[in-house]
Biopython code that builds the backbone (N, CA, C, O; Angstrom):
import numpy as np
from Bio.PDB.StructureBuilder import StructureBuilder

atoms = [
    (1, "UNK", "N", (-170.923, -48.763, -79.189)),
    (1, "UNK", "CA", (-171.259, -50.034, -78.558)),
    (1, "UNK", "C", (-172.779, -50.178, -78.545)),
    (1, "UNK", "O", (-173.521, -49.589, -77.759)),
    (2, "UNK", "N", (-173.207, -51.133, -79.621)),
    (2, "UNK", "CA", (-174.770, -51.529, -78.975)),
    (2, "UNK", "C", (-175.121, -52.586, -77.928)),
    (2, "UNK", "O", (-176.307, -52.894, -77.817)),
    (3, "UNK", "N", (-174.205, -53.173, -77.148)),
    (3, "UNK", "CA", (-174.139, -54.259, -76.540)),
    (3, "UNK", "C", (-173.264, -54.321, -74.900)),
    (3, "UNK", "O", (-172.163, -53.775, -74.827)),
    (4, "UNK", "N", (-173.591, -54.701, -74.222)),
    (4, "UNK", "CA", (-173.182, -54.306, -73.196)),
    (4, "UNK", "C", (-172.318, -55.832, -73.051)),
    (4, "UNK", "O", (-173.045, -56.680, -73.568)),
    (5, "UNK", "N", (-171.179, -56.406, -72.592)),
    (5, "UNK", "CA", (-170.403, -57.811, -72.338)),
    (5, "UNK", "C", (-170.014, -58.245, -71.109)),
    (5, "UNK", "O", (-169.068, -57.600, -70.658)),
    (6, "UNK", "N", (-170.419, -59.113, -70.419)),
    (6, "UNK", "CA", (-170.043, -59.555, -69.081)),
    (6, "UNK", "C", (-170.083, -61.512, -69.052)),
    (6, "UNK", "O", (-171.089, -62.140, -69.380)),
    (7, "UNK", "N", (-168.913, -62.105, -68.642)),
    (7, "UNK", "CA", (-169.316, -63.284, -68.586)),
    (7, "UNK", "C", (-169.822, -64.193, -69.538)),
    (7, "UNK", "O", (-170.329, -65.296, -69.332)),
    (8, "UNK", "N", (-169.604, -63.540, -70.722)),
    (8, "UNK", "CA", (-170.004, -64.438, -71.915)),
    (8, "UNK", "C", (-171.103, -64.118, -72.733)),
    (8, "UNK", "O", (-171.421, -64.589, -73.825)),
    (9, "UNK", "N", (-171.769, -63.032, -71.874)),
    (9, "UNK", "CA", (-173.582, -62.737, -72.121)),
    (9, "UNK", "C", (-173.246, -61.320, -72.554)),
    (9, "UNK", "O", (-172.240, -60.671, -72.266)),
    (10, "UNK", "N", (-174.587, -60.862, -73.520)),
    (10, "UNK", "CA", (-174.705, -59.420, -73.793)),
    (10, "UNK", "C", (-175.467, -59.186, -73.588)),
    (10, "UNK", "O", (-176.425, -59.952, -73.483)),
    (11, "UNK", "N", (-175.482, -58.039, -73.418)),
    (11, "UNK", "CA", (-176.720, -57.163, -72.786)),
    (11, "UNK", "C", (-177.366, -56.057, -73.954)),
    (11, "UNK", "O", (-176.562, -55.663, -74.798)),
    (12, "UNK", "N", (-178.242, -55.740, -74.004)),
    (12, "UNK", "CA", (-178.912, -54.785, -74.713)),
    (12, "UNK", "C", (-178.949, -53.631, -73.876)),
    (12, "UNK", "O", (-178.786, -53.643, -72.656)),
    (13, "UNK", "N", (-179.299, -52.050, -75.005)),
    (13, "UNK", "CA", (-179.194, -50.840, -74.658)),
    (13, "UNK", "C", (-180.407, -50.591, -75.269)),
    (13, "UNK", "O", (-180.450, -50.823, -76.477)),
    (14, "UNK", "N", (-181.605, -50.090, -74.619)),
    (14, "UNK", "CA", (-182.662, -49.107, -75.196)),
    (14, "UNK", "C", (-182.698, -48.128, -74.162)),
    (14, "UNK", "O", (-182.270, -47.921, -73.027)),
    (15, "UNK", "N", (-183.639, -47.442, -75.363)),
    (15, "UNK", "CA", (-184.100, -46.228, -74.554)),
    (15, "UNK", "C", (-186.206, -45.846, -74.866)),
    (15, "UNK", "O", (-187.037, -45.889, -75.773)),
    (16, "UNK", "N", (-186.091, -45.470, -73.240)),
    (16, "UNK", "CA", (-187.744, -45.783, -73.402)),
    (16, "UNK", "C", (-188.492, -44.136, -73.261)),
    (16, "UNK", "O", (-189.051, -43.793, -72.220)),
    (17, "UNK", "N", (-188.397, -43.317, -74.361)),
    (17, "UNK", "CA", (-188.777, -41.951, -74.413)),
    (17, "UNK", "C", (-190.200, -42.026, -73.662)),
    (17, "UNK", "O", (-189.999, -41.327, -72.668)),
    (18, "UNK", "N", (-191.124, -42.349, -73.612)),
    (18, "UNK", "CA", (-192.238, -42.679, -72.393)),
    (18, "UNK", "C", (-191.806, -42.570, -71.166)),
    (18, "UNK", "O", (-191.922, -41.492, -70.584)),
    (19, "UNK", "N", (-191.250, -43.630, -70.572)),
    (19, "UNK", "CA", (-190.864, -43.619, -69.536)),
    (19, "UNK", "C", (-189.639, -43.261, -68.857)),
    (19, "UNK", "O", (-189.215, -43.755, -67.813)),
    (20, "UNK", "N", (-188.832, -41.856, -69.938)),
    (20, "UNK", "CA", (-187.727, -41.563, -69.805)),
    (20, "UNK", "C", (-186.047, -42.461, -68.888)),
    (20, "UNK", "O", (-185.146, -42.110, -68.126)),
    (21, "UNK", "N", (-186.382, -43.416, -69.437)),
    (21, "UNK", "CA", (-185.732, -44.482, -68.528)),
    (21, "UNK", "C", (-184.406, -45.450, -69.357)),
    (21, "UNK", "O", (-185.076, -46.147, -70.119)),
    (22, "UNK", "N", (-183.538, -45.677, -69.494)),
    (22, "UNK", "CA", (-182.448, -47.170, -70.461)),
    (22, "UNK", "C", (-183.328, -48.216, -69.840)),
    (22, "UNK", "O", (-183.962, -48.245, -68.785)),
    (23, "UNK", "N", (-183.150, -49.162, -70.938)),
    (23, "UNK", "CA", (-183.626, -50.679, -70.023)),
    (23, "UNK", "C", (-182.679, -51.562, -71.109)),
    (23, "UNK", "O", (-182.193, -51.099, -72.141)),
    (24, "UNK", "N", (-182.570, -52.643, -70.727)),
    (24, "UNK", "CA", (-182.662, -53.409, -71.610)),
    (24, "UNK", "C", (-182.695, -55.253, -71.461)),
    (24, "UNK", "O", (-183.415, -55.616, -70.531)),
    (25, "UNK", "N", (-182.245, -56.019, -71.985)),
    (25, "UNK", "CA", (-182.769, -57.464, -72.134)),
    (25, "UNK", "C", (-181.389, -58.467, -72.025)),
    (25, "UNK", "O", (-180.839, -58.412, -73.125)),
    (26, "UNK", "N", (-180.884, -59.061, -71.414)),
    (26, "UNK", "CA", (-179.429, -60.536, -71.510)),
    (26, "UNK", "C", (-179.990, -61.158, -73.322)),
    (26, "UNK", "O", (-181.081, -61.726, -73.288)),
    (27, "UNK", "N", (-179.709, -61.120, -73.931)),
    (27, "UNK", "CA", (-179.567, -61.369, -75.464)),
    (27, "UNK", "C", (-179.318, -62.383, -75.732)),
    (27, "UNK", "O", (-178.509, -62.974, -75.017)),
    (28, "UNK", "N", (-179.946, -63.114, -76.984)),
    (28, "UNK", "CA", (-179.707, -64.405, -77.221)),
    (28, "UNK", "C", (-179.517, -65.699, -76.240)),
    (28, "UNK", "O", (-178.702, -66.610, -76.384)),
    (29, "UNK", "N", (-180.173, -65.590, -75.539)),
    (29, "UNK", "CA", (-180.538, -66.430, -74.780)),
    (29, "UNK", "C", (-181.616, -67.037, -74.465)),
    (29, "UNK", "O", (-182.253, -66.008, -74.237)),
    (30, "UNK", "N", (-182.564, -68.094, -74.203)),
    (30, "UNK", "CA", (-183.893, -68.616, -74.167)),
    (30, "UNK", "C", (-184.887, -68.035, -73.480)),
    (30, "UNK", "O", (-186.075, -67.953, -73.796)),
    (31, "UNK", "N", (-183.952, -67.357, -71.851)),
    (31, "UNK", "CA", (-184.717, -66.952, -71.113)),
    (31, "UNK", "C", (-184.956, -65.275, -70.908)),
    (31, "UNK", "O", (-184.219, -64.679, -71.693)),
    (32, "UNK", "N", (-185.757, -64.363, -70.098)),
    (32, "UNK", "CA", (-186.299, -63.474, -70.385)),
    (32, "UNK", "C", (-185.275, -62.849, -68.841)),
    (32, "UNK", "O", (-185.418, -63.248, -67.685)),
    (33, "UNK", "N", (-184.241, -61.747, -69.364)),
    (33, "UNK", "CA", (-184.093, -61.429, -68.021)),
    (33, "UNK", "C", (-183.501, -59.817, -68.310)),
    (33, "UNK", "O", (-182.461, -59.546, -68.911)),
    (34, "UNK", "N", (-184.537, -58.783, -67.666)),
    (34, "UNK", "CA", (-184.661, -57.772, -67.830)),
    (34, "UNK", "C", (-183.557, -56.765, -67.304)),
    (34, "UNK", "O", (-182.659, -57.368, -66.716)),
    (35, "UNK", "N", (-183.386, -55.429, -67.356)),
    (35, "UNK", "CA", (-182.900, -54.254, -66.633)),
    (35, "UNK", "C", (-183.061, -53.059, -67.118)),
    (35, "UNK", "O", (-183.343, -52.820, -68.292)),
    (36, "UNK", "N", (-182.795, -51.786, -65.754)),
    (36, "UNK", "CA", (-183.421, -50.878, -66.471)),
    (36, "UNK", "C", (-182.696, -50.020, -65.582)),
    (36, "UNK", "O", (-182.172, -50.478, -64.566)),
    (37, "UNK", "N", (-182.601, -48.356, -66.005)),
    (37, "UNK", "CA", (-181.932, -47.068, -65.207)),
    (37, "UNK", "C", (-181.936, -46.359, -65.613)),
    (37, "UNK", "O", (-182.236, -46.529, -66.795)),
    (38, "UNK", "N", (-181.707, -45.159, -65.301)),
    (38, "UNK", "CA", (-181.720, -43.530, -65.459)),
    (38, "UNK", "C", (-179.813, -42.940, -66.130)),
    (38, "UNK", "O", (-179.522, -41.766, -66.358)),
    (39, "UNK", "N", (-178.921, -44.051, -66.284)),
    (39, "UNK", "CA", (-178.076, -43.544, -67.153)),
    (39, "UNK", "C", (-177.438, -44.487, -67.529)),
    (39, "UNK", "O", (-177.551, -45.503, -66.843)),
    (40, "UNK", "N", (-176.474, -44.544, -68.810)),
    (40, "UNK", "CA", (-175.435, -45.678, -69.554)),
    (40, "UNK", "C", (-174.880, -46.167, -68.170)),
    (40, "UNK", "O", (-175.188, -47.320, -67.868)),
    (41, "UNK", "N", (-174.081, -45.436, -67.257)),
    (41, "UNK", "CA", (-173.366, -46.235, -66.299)),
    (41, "UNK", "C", (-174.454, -47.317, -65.427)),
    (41, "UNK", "O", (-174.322, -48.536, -65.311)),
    (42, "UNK", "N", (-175.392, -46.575, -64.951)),
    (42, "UNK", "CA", (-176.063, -47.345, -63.876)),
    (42, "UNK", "C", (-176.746, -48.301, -65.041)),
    (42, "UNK", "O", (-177.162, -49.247, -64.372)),
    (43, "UNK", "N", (-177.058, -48.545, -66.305)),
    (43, "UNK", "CA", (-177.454, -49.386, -66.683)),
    (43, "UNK", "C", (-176.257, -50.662, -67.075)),
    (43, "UNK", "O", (-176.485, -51.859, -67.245)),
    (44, "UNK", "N", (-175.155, -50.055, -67.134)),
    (44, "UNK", "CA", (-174.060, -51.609, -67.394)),
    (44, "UNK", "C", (-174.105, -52.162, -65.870)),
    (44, "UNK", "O", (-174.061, -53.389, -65.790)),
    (45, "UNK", "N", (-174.174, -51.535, -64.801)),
    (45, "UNK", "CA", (-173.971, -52.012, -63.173)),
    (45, "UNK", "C", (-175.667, -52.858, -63.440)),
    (45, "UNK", "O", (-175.712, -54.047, -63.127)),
    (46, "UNK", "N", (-176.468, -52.450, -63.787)),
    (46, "UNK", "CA", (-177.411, -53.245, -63.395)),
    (46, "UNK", "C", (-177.631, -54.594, -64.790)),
    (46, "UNK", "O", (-178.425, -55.526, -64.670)),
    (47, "UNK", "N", (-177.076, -54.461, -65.554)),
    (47, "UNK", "CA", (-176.701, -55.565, -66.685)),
    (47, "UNK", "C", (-176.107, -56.768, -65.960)),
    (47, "UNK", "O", (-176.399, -57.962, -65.884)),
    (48, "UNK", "N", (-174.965, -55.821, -65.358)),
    (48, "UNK", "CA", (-173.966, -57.480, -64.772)),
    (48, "UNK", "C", (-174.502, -57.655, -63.986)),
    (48, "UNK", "O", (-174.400, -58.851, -63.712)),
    (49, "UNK", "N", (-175.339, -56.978, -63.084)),
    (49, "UNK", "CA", (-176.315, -57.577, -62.028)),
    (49, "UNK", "C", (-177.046, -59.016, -62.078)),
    (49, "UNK", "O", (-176.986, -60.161, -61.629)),
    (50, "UNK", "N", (-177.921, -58.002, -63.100)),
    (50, "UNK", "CA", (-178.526, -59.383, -64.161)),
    (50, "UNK", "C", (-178.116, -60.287, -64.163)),
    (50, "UNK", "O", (-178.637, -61.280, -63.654)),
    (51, "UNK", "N", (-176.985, -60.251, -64.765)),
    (51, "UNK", "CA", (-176.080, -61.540, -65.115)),
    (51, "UNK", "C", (-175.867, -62.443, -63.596)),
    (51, "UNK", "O", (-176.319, -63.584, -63.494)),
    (52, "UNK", "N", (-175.226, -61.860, -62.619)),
    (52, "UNK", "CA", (-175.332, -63.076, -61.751)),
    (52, "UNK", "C", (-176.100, -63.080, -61.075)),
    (52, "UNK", "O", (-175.915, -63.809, -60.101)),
    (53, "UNK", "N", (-177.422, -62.305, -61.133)),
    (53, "UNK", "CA", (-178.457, -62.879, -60.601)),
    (53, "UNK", "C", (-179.061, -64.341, -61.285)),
    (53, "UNK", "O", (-179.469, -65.401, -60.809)),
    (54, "UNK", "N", (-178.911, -63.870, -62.471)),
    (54, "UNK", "CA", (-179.400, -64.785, -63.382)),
    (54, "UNK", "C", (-178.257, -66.301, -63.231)),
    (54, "UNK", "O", (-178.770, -67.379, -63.532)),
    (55, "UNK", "N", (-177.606, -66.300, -63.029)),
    (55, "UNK", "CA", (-176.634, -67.385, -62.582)),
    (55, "UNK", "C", (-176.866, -67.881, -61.531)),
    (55, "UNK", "O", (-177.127, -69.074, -61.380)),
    (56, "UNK", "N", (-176.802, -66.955, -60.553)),
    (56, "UNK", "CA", (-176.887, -67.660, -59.213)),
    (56, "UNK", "C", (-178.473, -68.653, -58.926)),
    (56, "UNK", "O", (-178.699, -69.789, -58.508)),
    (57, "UNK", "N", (-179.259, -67.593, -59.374)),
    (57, "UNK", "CA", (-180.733, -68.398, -59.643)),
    (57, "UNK", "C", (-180.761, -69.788, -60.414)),
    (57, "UNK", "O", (-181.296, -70.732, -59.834)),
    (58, "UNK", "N", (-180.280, -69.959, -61.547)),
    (58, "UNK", "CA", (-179.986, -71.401, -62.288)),
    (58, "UNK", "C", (-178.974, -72.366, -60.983)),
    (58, "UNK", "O", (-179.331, -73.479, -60.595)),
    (59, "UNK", "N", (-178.215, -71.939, -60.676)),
    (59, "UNK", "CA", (-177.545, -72.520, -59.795)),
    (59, "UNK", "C", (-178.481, -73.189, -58.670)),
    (59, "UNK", "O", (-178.424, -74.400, -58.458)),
    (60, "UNK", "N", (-179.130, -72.551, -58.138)),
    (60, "UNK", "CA", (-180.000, -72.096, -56.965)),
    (60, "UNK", "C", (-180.442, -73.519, -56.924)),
    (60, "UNK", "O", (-180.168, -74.424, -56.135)),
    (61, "UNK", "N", (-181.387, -73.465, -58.248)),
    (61, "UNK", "CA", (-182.832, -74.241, -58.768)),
    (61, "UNK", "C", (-181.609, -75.913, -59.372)),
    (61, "UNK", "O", (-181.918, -77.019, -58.928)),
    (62, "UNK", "N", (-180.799, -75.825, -60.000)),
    (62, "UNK", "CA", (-180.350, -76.707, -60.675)),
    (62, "UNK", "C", (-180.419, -76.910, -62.118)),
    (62, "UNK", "O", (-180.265, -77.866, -62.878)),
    (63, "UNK", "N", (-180.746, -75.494, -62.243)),
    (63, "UNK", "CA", (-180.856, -75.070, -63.747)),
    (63, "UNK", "C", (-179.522, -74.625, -64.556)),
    (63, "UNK", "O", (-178.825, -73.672, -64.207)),
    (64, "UNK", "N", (-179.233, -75.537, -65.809)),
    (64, "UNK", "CA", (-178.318, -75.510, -66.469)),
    (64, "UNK", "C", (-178.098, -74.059, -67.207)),
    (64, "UNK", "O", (-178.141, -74.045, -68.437)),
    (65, "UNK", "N", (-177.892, -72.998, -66.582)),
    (65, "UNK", "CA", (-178.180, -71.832, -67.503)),
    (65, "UNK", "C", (-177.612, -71.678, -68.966)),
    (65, "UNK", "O", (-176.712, -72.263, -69.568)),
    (66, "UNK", "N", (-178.520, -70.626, -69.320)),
    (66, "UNK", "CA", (-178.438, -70.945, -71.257)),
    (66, "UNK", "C", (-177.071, -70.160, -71.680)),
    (66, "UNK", "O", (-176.849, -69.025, -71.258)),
    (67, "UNK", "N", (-176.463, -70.628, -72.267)),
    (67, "UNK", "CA", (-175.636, -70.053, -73.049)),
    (67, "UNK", "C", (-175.836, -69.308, -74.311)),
    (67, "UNK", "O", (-176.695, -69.985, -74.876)),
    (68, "UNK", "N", (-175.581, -68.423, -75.002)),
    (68, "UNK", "CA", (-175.593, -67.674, -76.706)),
    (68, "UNK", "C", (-174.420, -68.368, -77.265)),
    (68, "UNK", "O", (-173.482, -69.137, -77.052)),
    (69, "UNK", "N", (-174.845, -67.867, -77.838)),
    (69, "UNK", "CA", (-173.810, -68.701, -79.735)),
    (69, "UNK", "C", (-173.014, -70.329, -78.690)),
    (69, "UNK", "O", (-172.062, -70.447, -77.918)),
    (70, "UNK", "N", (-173.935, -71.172, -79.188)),
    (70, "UNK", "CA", (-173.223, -72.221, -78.832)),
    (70, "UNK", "C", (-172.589, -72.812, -80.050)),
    (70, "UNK", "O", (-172.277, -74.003, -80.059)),
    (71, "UNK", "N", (-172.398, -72.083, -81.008)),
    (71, "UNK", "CA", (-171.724, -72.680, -82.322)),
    (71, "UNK", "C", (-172.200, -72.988, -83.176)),
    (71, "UNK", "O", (-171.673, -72.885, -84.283)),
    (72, "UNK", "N", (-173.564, -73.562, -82.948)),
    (72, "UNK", "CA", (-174.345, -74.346, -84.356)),
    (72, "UNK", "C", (-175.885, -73.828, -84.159)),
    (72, "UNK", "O", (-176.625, -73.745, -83.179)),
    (73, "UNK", "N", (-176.003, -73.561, -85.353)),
    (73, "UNK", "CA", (-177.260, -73.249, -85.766)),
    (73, "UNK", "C", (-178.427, -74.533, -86.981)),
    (73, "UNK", "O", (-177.994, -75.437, -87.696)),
    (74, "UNK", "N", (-179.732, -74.156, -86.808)),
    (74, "UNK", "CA", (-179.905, -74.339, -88.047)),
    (74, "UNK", "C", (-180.721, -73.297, -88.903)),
    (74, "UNK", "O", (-181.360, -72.337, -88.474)),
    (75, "UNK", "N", (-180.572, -73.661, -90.075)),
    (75, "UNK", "CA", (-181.056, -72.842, -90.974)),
    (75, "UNK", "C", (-181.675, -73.443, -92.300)),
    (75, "UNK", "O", (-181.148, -74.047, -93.234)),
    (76, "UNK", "N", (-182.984, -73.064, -92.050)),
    (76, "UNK", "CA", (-184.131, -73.482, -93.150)),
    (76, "UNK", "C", (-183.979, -72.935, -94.581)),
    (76, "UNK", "O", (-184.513, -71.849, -94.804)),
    (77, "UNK", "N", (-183.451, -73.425, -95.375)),
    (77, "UNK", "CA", (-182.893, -72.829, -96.698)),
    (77, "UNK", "C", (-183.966, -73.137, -97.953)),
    (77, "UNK", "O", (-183.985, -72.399, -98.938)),
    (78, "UNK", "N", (-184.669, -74.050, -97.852)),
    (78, "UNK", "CA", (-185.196, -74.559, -98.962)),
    (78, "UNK", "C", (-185.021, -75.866, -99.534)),
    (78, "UNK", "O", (-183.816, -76.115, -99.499)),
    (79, "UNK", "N", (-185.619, -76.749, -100.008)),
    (79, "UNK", "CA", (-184.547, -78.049, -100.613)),
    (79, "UNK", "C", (-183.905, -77.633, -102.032)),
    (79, "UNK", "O", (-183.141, -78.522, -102.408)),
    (80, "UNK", "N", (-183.964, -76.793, -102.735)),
    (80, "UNK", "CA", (-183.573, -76.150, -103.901)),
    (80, "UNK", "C", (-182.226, -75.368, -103.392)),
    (80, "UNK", "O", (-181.122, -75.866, -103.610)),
    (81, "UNK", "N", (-182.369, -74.113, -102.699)),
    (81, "UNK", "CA", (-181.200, -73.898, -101.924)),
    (81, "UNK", "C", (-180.006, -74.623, -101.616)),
    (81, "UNK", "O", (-178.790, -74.505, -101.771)),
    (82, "UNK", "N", (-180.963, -75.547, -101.042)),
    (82, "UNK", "CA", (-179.950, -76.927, -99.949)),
    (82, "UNK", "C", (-178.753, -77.452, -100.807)),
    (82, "UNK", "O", (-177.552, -77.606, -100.585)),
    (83, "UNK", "N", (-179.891, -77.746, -102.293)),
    (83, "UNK", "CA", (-179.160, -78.550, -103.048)),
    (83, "UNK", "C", (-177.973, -78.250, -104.013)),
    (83, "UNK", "O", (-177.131, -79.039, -104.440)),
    (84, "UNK", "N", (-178.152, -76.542, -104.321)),
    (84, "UNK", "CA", (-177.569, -75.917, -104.651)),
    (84, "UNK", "C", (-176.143, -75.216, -104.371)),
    (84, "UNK", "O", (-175.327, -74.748, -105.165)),
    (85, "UNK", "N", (-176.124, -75.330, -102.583)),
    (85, "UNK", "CA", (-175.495, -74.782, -101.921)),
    (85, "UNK", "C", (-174.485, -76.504, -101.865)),
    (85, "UNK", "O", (-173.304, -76.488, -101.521)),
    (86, "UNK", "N", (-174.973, -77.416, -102.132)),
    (86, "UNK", "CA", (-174.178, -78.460, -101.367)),
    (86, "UNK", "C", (-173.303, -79.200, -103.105)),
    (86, "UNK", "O", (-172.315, -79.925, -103.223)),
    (87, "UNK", "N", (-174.137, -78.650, -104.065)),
    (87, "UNK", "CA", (-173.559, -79.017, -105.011)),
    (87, "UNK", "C", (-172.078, -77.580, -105.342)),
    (87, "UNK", "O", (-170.961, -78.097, -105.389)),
    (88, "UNK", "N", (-172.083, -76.330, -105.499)),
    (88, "UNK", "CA", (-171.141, -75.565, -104.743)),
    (88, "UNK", "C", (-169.942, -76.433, -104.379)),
    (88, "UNK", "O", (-168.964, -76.839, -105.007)),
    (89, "UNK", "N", (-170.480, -76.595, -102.854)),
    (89, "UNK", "CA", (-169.811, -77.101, -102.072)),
    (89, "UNK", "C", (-168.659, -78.130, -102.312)),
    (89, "UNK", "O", (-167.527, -78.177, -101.829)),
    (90, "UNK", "N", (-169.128, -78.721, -102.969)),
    (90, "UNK", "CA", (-168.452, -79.978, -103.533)),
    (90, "UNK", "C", (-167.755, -79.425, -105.018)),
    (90, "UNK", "O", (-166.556, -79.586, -105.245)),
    (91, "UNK", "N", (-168.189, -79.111, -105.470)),
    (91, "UNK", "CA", (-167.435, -78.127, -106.685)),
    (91, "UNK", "C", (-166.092, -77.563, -106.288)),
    (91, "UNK", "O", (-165.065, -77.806, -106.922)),
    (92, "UNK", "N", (-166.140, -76.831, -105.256)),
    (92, "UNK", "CA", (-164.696, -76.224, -104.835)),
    (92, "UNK", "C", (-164.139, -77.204, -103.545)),
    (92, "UNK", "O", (-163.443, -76.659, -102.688)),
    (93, "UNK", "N", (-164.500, -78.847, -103.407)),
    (93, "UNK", "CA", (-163.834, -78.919, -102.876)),
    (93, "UNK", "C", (-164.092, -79.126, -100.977)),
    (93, "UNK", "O", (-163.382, -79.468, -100.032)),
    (94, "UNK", "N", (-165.213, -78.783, -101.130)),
    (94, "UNK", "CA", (-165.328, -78.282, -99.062)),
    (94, "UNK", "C", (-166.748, -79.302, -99.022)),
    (94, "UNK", "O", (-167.388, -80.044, -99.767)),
    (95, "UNK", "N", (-166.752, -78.847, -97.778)),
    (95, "UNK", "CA", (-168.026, -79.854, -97.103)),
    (95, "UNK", "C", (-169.059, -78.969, -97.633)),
    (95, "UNK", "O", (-168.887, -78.482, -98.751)),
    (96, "UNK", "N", (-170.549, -78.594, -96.683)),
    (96, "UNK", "CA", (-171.414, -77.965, -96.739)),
    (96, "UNK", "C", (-171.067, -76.795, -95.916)),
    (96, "UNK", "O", (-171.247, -75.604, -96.171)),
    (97, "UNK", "N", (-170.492, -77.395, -94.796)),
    (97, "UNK", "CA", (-170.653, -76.628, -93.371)),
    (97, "UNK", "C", (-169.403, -75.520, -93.732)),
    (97, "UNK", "O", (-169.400, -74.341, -93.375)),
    (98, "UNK", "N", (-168.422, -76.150, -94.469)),
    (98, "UNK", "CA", (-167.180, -75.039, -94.089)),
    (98, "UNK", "C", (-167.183, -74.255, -95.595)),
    (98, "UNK", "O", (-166.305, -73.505, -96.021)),
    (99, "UNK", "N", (-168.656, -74.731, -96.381)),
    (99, "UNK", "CA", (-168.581, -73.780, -97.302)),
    (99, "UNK", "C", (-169.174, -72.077, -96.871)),
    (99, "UNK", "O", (-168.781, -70.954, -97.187)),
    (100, "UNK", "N", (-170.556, -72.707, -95.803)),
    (100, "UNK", "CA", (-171.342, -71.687, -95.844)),
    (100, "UNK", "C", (-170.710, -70.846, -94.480)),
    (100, "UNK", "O", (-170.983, -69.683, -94.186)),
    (101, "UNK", "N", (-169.704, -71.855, -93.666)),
    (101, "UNK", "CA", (-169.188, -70.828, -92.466)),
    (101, "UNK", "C", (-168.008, -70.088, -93.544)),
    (101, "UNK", "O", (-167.959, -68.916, -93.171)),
    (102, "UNK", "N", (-167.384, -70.209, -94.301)),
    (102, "UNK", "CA", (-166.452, -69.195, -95.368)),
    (102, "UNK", "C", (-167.397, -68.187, -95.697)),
    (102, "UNK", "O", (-167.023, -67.020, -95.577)),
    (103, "UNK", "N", (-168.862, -68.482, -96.197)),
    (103, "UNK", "CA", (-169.653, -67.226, -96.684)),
    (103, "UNK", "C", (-169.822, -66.384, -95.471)),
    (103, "UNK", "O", (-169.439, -65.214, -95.437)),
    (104, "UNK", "N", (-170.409, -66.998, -94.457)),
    (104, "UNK", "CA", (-170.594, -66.295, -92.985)),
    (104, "UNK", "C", (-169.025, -65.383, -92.667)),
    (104, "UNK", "O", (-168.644, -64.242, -92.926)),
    (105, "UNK", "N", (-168.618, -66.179, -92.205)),
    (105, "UNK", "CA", (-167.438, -65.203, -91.622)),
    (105, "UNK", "C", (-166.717, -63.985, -93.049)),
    (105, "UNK", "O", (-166.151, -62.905, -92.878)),
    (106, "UNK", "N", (-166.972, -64.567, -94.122)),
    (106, "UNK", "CA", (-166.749, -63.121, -95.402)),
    (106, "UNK", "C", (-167.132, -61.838, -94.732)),
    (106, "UNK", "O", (-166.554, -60.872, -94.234)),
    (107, "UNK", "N", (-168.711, -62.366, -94.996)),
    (107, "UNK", "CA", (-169.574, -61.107, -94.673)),
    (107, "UNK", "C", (-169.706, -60.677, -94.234)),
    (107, "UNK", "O", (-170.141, -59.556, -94.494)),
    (108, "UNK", "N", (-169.339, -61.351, -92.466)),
    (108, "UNK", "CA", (-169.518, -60.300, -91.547)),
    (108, "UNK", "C", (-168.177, -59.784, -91.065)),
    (108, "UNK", "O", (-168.016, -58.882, -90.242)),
    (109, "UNK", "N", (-167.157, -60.535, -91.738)),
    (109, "UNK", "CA", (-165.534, -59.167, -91.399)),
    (109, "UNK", "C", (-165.796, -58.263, -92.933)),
    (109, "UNK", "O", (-164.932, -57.491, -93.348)),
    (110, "UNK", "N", (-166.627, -58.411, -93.401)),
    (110, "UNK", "CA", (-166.454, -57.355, -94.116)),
    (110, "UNK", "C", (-167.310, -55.794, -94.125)),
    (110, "UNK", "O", (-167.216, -54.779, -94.815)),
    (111, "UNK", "N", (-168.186, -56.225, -92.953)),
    (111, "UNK", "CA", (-169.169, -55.371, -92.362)),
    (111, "UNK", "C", (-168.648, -55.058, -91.122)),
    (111, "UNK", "O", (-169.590, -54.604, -90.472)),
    (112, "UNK", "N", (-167.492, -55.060, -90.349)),
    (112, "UNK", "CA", (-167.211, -55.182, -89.263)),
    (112, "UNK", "C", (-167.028, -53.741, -88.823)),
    (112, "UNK", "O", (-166.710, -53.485, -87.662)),
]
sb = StructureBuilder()
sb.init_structure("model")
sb.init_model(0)
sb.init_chain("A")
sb.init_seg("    ")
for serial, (resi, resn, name, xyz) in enumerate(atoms, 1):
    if name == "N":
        sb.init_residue(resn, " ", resi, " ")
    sb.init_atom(name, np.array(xyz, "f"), 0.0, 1.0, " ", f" {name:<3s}", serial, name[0])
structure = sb.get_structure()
């Protein structure tokens, strides 16, 4: 497991040989929200911590808290790329979008 899961959010696992300590970061998300401990367990307890601290605070304030993978991305390809990928596309048939989410999801069940 490189990832810690609570509530929708992941958490990161480091390790800080300096300061002999785990810490780590709520992931993919906009905002910056830290944790840290002296072992794997006490660092997932202080992850989900995180997590509804970090909730309750958006709540607090009236802040819409951020979500990860909201589904859509973009991605700067090139106009050569672009054009390439969309001519493809149309070759076999598919849009743009459900050509390059077929390449996406290939690759990564095939790395899984």
């Amino acid at each position: 497991m490189t990832h810690f899961n609570y509530k929708g959010y992941q958490g990161s696992v480091k390790v800080s040989v300096e300061d002999h300590c785990l810490h780590g970061k709520i992931e993919f998300i906009g905002d910056l929200v830290n944790y840290e401990a002296e072992t794997v367990s006490e660092l997932e307890k202080e992850f989900r911590l995180a997590v509804d601290s970090y909730l309750e605070t958006c709540k607090a304030t009236g802040v819409e808290p951020k979500k990860p993978f909201k589904g859509s991305f973009n991605v700067r390809i090139g106009r050569e790329l672009h054009e390439k990928a969309a001519k493809r596309a149309t070759d076999i048939g598919k849009s743009l979008n459900e050509y390059i989410k077929d390449i996406v999801k290939t690759d990564t069940e095939s790395h899984a």
